[in-house]
VOKOLLUM-920350 format. One record per residue (C-alpha): z, x, y. Coordinates in Angstrom, 3 decimals, decimal comma. Each point is the difference from the previous one (the first is absolute). Example, Ala and Ser with C-alpha at 12.3 -4.5 7.8 and 13.67 -1.06 7.14 Angstrom:
BEGIN
R          z          x          y
R      7,800     12,300     -4,500
R     -0,660      1,370      3,440
***
This chain:
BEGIN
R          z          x          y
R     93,139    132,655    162,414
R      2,711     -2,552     -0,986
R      0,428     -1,506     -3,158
R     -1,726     -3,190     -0,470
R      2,352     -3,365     -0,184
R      0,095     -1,671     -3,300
R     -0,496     -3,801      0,103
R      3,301     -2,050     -0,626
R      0,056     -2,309     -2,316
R      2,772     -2,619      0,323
R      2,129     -0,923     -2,644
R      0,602     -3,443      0,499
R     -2,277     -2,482      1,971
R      0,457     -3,188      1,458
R     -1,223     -3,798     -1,412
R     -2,966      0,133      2,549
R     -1,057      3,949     -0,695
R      0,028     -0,853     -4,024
R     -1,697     -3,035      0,505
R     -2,682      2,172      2,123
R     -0,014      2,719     -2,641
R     -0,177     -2,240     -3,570
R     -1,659     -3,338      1,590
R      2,678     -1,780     -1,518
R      1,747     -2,423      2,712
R      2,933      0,970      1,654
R      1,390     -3,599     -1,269
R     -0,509      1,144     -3,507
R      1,841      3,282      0,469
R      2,668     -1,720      1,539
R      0,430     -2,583     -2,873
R     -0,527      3,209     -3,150
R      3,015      1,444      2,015
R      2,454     -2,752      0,603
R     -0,895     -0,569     -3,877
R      0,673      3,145     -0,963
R     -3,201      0,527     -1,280
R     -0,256      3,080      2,190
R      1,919      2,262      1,111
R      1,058     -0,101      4,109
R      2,609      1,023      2,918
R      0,961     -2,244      2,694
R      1,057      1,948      3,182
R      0,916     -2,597      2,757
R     -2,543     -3,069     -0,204
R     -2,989      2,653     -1,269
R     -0,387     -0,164     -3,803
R     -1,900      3,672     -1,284
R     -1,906      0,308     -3,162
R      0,010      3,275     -1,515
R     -3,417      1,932     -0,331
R      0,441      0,503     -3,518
R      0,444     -3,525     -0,609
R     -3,361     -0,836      2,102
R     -1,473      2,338     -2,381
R      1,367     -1,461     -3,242
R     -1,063     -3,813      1,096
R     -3,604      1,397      0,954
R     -0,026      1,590     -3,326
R      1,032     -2,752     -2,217
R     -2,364     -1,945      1,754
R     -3,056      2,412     -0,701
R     -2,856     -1,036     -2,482
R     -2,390      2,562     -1,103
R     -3,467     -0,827      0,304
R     -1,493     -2,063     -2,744
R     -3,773      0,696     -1,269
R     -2,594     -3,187      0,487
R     -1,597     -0,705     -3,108
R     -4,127      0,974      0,303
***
C-alpha cells in the first residue's frame, strides 16, 4: 500500500480566498494591507495575505460567548 498524501496547506492566500475563509471582504483586506495594518506580498498585480495573519485578524476578532441573564 502507498503512503497516504497529506493535505497542503498554503502559506499565503489570495484577497478573494481570505475573504472566502474569514468573511471579511476582499476590499477590507486590501485596504488593512495597503495600511499596513496587516501584513502582505505583492507578486505581479496579485496581493497574498499570509495564513498566519488570516488567523491573527480572525482571532482578534473572536468574542467568547456571553451567558443571558435567567
Amino acid at each position: 500500500m502507498g503512503k497516504e498524501a497529506k493535505p497542503i496547506e498554503r502559506e499565503y492566500l489570495g484577497v478573494d480566498d481570505a475573504e472566502t475563509l474569514s468573511g471579511r471582504s476582499r476590499w477590507t483586506w486590501r485596504r488593512d494591507a495597503y495600511a499596513g495594518k496587516v501584513a502582505s506580498v505583492k507578486l505581479g498585480r496579485r496581493l497574498l495575505i499570509p495564513m498566519s495573519e488570516i488567523r491573527r485578524v480572525m482571532a482578534e476578532g473572536y468574542r467568547p460567548a456571553v451567558e443571558q441573564p435567567k
